[in-house]
N, C-alpha and C positions, 0 to 999 in steps of 0.2 A: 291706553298708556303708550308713549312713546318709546321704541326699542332701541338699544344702543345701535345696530345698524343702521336705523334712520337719522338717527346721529350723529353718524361718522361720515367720511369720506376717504378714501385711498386717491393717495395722488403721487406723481411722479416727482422728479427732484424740482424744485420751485424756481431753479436758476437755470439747469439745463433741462428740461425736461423730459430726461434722458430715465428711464425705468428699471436700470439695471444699479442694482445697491447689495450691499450686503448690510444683516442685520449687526449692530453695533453695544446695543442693552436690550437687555430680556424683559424688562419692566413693562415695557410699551415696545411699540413697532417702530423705534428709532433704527433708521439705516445710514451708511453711508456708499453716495453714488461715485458709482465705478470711473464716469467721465470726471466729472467736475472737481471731488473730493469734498463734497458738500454734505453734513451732517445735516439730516431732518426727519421730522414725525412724518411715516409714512401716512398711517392710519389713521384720521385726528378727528375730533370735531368740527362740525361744520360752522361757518363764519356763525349765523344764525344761534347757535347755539352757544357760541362762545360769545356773540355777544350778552346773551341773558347772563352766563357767568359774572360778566365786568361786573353788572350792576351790583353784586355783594365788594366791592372792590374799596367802599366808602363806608362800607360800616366798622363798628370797634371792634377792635381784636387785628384788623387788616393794618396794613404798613400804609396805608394808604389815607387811613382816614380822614374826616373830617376836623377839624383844629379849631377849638372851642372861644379864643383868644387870641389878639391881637400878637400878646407875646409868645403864645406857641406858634404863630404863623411866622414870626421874625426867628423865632429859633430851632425852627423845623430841619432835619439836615436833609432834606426834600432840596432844599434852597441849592445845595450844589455849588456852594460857593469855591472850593477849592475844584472842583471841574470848571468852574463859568470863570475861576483865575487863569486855568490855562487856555482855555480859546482864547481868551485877550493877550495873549499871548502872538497870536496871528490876526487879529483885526482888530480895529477901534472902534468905538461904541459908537450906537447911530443907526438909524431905520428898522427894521422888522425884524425881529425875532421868533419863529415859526418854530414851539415847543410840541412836536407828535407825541402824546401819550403825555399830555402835560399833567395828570391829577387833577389837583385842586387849585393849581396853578401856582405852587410855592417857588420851584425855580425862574417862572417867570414875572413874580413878583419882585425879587431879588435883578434881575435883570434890569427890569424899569426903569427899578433908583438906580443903576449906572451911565444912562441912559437911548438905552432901545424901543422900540414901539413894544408890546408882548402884544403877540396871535397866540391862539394853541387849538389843537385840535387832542378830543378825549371822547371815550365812547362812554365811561361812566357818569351818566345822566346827572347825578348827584355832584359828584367833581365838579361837571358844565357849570349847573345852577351854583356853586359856591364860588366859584373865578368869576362870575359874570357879576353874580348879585353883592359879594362882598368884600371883593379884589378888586371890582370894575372893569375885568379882562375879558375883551371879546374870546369866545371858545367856543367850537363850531364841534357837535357829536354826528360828525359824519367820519368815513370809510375816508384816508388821506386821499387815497387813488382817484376817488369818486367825486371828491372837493371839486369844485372849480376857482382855484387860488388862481389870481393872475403870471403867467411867466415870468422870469424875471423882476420878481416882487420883495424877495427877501436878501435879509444881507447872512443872516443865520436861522440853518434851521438843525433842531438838535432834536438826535432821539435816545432818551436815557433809560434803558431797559425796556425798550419796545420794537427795535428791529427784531427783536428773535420772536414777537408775537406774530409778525404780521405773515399774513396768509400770500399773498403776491407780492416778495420782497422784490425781485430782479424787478419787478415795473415800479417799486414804490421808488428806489433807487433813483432810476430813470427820471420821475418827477420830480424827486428833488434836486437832484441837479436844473434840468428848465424851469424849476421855482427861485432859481437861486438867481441874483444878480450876479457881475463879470466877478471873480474872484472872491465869491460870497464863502462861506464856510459850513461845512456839514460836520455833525460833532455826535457823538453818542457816545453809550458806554452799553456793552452787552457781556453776559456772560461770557468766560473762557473754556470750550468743551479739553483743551488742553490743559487746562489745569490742573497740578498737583492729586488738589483734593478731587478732582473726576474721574482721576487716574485712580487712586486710591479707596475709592467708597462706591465710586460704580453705580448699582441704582439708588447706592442712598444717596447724592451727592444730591446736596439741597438746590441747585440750579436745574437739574435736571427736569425737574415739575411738569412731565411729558402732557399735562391737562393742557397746558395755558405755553408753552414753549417749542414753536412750529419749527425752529430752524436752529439748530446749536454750531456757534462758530470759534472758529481759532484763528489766531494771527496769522496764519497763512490764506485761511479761506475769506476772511473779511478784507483782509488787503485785496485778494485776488477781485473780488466782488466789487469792491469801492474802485477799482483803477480800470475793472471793467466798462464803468458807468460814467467814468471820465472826467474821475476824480484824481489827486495828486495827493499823496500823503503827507501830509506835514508832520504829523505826531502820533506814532501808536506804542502803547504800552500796556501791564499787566499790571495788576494792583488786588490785594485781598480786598476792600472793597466796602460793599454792604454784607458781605459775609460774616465781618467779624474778627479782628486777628489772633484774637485769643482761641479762637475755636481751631483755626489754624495752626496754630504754634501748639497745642492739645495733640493734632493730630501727627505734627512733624518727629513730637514727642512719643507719639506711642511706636512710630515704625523707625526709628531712631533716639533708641534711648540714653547712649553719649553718643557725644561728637568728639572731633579731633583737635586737638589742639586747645587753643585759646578762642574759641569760633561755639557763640553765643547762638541761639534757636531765632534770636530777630535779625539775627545776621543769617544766617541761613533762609533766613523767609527773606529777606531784600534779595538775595540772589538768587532763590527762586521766582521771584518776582521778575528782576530783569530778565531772566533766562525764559521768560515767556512764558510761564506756569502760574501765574498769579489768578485768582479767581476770577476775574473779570477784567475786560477789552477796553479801555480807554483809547477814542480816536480822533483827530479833529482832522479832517479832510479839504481841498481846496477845488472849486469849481474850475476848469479851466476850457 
């Protein structure tokens, strides 16, 4: 039998790799590094093992699964369509669309018919074979780092709940910007470790899922990260998300049970939200 220590791995901060941190939740061996201001799982699973995880990542019961018809694949809210509004926001449709952690390939389905090439890269095996076989989307279950994508290949490449997976962010970064053509677009959405509800709920706060979430970031450290890498920020914001807003506005309610004035709880959640507290990172970045 295989022991949690063979497991794991300890590692330094994944962007400076600088070893001085303080612990930040008692749940797991989340720290935060003294240099950078970079929240991450110290102690974590090894790629190896976290790959075997993925593979339950497709089956029912997961957010992820597999989608039995034509019309749950057209009305999947996978598709992202109000995220894939605001990149077009900063570029016009046309060439490659490079989706990291694409699933089953529902956002990049929805891409297609606007018209982009769809690539994706997915480590759940099951996800691969359904974008390939029943989407017709090439999808490649390699490590991105490890891919050999040509430079300068893509016009967008988008990661939506999967930078905070990945195990070598600062180099994954790095690639995608030389994957990008001249002013291509990098786009994601990752949790907010600054959010409200993280503040508030601590190890229960449902984003924190120390299994599967190597690097928790905030609007300061993702900007810092992304403008490292030589990147130009076009758009970041906070948004409850896939969270749920009613669970939110549940919770704004229990630790404020009136408010002042004429000042409603989804007013209160919109200005928590602009104020950088929203559950999750919305970003669209520019190559330059």
């Amino acid at each position: 039998m295989t022991t949690l220590a063979a497991q794991t791995e300890r590692v330094a901060c994944p962007y400076c790799a600088s070893t001085i941190a303080n612990p930040v939740r008692q749940s797991a061996d989340i720290v935060e590094c003294l240099e950078c201001g970079t929240v991450y799982l110290r102690t974590r699973l090894r790629p190896e093992v976290l790959y075997a995880l993925y593979q339950n990542y497709a089956h029912e019961g997961s957010h992820m699964r597999l989608p039995k018809t034509r019309q749950e694949i057209e009305q999947s809210g996978l598709r992202r369509e109000e995220f894939v509004r605001l990149v077009l926001e900063f570029i016009e449709p046309g060439g490659i669309w490079l989706d990291i952690g694409c699933g089953w390939g529902a956002m990049l389905d929805h891409v297609r018919s606007l018209g982009f090439t769809p690539r994706g890269i997915e480590l759940t095996r099951d996800c691969v074979d359904f974008a390939a076989m029943v989407l017709g989307i090439p999808v490649s279950n390699i490590d991105f780092v490890q891919s050999r994508i040509e430079p300068s290949s893509c016009t967008v490449i988008s990661m939506v709940h999967t930078l905070e997976h990945l195990t070598n962010p600062s180099e994954a970064l790095r690639k995608v910007h030389a994957t990008l053509t001249d002013n291509g677009i990098f786009c994601g959405i990752v949790p907010n470790f600054d959010s409200l509800c993280s503040e508030l709920l601590l190890e229960g706060w449902a984003w924190l899922d120390p299994q599967y979430h190597y690097v928790h970031y905030t609007p300061t450290t993702l900007s810092k990260h992304l403008r490292n890498a030589g990147f130009v920020i076009k758009h970041l914001s906070t948004a409850t998300g896939d969270y749920g807003e009613d669970i939110v506005l549940n919770y704004l309610r229990s630790v404020m049970p009136s408010l002042p004035g004429q000042l409603s709880y989804r007013q209160l959640l919109r200005a928590v939200e602009e104020d950088g507290r929203g559950e999750e990172i919305r970003f669209v970045a520019q190559k330059v």
